[in-house]
Biotite code that builds the C-alpha atoms (Angstrom):
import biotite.structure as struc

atoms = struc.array([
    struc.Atom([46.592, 49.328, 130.957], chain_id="A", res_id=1, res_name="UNK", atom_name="CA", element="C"),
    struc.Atom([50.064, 50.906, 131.532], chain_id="A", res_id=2, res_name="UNK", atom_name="CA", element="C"),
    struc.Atom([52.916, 50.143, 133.802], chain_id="A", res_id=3, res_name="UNK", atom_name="CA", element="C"),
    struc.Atom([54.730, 52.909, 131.574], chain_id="A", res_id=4, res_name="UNK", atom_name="CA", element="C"),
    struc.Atom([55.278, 57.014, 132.628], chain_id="A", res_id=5, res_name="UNK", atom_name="CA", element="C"),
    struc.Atom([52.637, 58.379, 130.886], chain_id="A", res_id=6, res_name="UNK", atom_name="CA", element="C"),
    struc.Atom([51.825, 62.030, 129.794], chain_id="A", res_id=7, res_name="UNK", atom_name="CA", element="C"),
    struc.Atom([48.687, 63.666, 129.734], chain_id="A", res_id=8, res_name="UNK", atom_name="CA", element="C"),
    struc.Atom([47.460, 66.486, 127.383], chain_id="A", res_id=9, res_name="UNK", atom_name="CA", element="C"),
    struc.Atom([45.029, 69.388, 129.040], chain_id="A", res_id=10, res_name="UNK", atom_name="CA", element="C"),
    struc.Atom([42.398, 68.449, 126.859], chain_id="A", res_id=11, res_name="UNK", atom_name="CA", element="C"),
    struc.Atom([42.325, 64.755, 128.536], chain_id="A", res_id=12, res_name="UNK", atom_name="CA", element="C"),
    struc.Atom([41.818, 66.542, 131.878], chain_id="A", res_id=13, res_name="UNK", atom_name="CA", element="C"),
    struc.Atom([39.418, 68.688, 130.817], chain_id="A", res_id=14, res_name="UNK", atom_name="CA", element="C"),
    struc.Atom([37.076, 65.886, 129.682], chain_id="A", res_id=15, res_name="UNK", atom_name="CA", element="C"),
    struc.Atom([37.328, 64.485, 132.790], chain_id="A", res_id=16, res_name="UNK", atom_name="CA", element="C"),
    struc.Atom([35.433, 67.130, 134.427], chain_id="A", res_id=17, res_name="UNK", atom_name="CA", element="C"),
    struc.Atom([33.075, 68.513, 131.709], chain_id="A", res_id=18, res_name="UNK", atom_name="CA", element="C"),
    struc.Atom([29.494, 67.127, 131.162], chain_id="A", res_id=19, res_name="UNK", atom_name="CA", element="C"),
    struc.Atom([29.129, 67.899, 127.481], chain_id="A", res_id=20, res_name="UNK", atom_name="CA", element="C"),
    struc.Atom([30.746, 64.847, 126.245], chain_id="A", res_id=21, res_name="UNK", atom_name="CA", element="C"),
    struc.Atom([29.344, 61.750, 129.039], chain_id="A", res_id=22, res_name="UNK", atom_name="CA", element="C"),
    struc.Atom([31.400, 59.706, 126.914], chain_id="A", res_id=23, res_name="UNK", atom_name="CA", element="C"),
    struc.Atom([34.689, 61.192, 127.117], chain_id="A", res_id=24, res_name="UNK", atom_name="CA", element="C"),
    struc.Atom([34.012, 62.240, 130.456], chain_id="A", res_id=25, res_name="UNK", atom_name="CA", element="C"),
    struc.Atom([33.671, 58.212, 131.563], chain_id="A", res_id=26, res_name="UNK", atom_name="CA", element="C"),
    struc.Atom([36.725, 57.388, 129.396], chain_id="A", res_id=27, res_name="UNK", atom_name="CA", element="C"),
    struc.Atom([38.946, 60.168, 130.735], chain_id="A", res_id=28, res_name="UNK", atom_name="CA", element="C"),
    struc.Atom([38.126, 59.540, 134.175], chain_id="A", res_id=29, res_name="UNK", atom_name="CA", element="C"),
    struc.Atom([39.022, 55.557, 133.661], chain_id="A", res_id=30, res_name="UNK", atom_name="CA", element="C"),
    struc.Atom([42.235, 56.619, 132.553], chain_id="A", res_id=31, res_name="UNK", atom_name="CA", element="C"),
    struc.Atom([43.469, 59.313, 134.720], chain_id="A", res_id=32, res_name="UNK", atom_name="CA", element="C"),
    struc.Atom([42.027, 56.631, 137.697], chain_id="A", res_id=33, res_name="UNK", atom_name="CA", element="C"),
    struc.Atom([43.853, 54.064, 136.610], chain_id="A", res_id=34, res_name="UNK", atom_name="CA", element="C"),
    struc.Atom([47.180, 56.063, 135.834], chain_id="A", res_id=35, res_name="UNK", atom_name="CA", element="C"),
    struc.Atom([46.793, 57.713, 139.654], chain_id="A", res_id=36, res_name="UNK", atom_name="CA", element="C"),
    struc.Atom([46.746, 54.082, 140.845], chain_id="A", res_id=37, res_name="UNK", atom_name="CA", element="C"),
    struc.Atom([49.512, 53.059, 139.039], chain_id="A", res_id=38, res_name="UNK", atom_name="CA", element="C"),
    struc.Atom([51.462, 56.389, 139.789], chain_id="A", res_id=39, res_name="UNK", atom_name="CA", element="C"),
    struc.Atom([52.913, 56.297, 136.314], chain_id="A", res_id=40, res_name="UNK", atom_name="CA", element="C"),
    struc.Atom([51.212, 60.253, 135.160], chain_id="A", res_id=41, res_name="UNK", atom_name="CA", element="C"),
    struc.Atom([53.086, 63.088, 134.433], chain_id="A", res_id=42, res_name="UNK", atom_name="CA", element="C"),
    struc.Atom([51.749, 66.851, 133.082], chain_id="A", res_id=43, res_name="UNK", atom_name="CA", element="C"),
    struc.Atom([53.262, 69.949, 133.298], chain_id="A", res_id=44, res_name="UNK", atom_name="CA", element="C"),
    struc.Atom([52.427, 73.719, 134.118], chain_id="A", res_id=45, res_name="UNK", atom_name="CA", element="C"),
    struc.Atom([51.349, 74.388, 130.538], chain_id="A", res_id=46, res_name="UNK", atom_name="CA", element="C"),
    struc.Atom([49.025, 71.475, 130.864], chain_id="A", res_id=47, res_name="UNK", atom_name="CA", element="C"),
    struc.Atom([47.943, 72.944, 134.565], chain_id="A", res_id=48, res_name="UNK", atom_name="CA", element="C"),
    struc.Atom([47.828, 76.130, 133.058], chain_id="A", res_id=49, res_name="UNK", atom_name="CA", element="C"),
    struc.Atom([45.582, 75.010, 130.026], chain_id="A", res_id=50, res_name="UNK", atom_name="CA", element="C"),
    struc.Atom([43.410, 73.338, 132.259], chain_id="A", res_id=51, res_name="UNK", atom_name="CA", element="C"),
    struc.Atom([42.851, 75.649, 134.573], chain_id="A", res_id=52, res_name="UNK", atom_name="CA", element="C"),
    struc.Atom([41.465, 78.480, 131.807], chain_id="A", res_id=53, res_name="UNK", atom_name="CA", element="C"),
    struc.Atom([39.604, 75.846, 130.190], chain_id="A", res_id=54, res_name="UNK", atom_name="CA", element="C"),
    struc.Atom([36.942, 74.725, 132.734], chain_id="A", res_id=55, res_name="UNK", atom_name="CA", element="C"),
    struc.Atom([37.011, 78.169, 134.428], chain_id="A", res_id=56, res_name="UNK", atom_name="CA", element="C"),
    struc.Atom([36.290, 79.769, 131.369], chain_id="A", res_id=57, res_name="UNK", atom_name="CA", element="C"),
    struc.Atom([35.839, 77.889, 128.326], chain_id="A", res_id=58, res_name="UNK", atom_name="CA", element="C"),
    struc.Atom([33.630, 74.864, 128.836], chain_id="A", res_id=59, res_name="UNK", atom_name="CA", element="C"),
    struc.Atom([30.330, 75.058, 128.591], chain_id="A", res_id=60, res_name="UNK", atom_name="CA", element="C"),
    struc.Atom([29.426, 74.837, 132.355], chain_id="A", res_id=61, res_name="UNK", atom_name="CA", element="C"),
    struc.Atom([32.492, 76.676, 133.748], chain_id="A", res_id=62, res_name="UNK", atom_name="CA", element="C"),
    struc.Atom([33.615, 75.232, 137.218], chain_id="A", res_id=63, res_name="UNK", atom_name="CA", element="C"),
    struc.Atom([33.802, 77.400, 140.133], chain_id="A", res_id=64, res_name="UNK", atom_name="CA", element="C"),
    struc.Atom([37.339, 78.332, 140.713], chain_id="A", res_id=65, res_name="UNK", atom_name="CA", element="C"),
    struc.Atom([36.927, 76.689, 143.832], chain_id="A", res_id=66, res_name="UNK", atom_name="CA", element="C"),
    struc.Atom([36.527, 73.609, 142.413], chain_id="A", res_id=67, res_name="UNK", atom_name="CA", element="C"),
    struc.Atom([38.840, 73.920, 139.713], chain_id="A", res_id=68, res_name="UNK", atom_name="CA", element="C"),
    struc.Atom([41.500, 74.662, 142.662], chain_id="A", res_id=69, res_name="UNK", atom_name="CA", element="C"),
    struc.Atom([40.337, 71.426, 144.365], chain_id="A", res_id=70, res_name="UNK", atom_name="CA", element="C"),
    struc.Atom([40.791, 69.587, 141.148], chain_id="A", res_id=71, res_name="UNK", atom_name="CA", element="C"),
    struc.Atom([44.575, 70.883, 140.428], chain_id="A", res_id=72, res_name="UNK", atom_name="CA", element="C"),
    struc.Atom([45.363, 69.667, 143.974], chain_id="A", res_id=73, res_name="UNK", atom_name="CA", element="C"),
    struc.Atom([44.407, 66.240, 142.895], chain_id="A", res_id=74, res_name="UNK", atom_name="CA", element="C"),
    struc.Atom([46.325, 66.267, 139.553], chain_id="A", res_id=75, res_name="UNK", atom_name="CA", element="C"),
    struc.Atom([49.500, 67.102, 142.040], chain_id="A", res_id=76, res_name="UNK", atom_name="CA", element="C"),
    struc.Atom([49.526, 63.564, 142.098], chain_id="A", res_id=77, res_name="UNK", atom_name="CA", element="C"),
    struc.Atom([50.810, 63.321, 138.625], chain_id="A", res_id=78, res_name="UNK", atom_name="CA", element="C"),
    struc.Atom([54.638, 64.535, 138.115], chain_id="A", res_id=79, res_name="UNK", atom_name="CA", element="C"),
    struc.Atom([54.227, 68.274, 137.465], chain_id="A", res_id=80, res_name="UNK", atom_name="CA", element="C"),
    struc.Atom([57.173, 68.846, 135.100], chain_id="A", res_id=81, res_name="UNK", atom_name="CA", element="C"),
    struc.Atom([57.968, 72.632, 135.103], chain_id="A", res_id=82, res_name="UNK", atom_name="CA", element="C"),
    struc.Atom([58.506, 74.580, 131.767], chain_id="A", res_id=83, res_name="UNK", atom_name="CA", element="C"),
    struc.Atom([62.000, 75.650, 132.024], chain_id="A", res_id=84, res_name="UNK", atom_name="CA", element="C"),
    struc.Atom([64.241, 77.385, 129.377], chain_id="A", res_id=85, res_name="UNK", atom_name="CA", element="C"),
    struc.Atom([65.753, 74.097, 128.591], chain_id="A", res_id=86, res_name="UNK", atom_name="CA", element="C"),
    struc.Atom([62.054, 72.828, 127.500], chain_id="A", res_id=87, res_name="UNK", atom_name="CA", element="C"),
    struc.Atom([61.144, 75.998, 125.733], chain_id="A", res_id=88, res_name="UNK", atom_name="CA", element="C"),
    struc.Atom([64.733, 75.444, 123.840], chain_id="A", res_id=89, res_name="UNK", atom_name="CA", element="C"),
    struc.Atom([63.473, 71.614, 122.962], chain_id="A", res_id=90, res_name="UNK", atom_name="CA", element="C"),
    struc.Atom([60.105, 73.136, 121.769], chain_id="A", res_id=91, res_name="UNK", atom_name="CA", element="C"),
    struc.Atom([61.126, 74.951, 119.188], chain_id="A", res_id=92, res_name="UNK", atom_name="CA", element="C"),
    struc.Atom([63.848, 72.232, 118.120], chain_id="A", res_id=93, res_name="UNK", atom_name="CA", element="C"),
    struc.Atom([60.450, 70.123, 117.839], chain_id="A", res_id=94, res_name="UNK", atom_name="CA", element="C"),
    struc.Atom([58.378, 72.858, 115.931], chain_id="A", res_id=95, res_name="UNK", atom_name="CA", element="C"),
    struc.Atom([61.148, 73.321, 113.610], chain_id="A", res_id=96, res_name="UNK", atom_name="CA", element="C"),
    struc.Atom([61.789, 69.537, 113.114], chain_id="A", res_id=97, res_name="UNK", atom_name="CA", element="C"),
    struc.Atom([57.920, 68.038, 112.686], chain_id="A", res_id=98, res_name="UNK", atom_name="CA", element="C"),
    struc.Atom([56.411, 71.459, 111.869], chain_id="A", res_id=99, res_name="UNK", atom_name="CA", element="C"),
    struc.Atom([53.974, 71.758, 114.686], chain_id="A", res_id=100, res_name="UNK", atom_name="CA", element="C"),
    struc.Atom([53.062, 74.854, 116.652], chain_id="A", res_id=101, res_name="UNK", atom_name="CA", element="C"),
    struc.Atom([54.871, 76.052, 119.349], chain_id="A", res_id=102, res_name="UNK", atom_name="CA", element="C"),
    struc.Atom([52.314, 74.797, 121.938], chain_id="A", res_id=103, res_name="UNK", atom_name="CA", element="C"),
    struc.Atom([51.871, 71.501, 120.671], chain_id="A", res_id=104, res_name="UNK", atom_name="CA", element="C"),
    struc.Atom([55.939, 71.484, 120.575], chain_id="A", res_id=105, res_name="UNK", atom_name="CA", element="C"),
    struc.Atom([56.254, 72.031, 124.540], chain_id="A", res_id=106, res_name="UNK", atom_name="CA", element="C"),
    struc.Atom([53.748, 69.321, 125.243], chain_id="A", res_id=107, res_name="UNK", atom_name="CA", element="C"),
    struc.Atom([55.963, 66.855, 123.687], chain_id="A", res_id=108, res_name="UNK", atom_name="CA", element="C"),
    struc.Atom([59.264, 68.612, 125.204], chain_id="A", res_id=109, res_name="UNK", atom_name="CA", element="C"),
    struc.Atom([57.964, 68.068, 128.496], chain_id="A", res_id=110, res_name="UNK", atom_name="CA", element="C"),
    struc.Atom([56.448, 64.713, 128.082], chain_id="A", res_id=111, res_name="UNK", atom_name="CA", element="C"),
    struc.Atom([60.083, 63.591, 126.925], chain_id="A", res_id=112, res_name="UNK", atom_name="CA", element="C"),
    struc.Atom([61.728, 65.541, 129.496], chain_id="A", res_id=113, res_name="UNK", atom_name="CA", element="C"),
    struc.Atom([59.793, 63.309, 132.245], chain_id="A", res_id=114, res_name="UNK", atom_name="CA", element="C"),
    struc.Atom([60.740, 60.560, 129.664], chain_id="A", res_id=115, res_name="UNK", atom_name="CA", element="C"),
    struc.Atom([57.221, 59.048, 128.998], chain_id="A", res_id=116, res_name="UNK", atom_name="CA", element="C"),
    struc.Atom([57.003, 57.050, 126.807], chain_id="A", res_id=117, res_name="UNK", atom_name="CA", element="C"),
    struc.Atom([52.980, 57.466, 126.322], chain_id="A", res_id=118, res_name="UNK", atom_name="CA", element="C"),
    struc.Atom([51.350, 60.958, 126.018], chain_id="A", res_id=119, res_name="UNK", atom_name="CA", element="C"),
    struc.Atom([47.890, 60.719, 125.948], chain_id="A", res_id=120, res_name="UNK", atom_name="CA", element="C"),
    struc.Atom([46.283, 63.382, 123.728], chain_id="A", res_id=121, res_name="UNK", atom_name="CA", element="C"),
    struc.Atom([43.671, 64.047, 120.828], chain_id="A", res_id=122, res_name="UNK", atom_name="CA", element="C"),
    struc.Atom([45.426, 66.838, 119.437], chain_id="A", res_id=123, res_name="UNK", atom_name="CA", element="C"),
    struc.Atom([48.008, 64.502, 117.340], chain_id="A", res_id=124, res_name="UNK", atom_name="CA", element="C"),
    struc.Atom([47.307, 61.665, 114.982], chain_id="A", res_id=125, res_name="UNK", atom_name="CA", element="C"),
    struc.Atom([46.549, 58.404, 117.121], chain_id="A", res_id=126, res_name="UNK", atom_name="CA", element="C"),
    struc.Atom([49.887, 56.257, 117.170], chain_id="A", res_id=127, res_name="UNK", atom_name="CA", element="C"),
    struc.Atom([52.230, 59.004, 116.058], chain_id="A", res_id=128, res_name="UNK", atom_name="CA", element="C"),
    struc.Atom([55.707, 58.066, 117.381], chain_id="A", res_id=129, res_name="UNK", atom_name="CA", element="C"),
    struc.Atom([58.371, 61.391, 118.464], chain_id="A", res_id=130, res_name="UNK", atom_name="CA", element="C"),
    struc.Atom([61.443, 59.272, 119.503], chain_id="A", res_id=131, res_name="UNK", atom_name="CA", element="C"),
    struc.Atom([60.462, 57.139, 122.368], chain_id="A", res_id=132, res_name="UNK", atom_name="CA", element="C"),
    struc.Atom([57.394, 58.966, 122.817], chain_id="A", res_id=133, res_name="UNK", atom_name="CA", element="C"),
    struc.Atom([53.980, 57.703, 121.279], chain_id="A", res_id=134, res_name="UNK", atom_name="CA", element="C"),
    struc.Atom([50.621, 59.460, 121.035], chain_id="A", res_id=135, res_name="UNK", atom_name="CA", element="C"),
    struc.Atom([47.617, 57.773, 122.230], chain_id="A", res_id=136, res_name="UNK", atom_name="CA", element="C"),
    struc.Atom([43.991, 59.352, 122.012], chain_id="A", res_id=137, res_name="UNK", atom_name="CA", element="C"),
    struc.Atom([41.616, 57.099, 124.492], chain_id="A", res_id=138, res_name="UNK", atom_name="CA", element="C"),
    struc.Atom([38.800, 58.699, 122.733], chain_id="A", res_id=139, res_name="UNK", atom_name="CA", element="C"),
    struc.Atom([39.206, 56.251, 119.562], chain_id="A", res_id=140, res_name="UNK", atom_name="CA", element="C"),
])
């Protein structure tokens, strides 16, 4: 589906492991399966971050924080880009220029910072285009 370096959102990884949505769940696995094969995946330590207070605390059926551990280990196979000062400084460039919040700002600073040119998210309008970046939500 993608020979391109692709960037994932927390929510994509989240569906992957919660049960609420079978759906979602099935189509986020596909994905992130197919983007570990192709070693094209990027997130960074927001996304590890949001993911990791999400299905410890926030799903439905929380994870154990064992198995949450197991499954960060396994996203280390994605490019972990690191928020650094020069990302927070391209954040709020980003926030300022397409009036987004600050959070949603980073996601895109790091994505381009790895220099995907996919981010897959559902937390921005399907097809929106930030330079060489677009948005994708599998969930459509």
């Amino acid at each position: 589906m993608t020979d391109s370096a692709v960037f994932f959102d927390a929510s994509i990884l989240v569906y992957a492991n919660d049960t609420a949505d079978e759906q979602k769940q099935d189509a986020a696995r596909r994905l992130i399966a197919e983007v570990v094969r192709a070693g094209t995946g990027s997130v960074s330590t927001q996304v590890l971050a949001e993911f990791w207070v999400t299905v410890t605390q926030k799903i439905a059926t929380p994870m154990s924080r064992a198995l949450a551990q197991h499954q960060m280990s396994l996203l280390s196979a994605f490019r972990v880009v690191p928020v650094d000062y020069g990302i927070v400084l391209s954040a709020v460039k980003l926030q300022t220029l397409h009036q987004l919040s600050y959070w949603d700002a980073q996601i895109l600073a790091a994505a381009q910072a790895a220099h995907c040119t996919v981010l897959y998210s559902e937390d921005f309008r399907d097809g929106a285009r930030f330079g060489a970046l677009e948005v994708r939500n599998p969930f459509l």
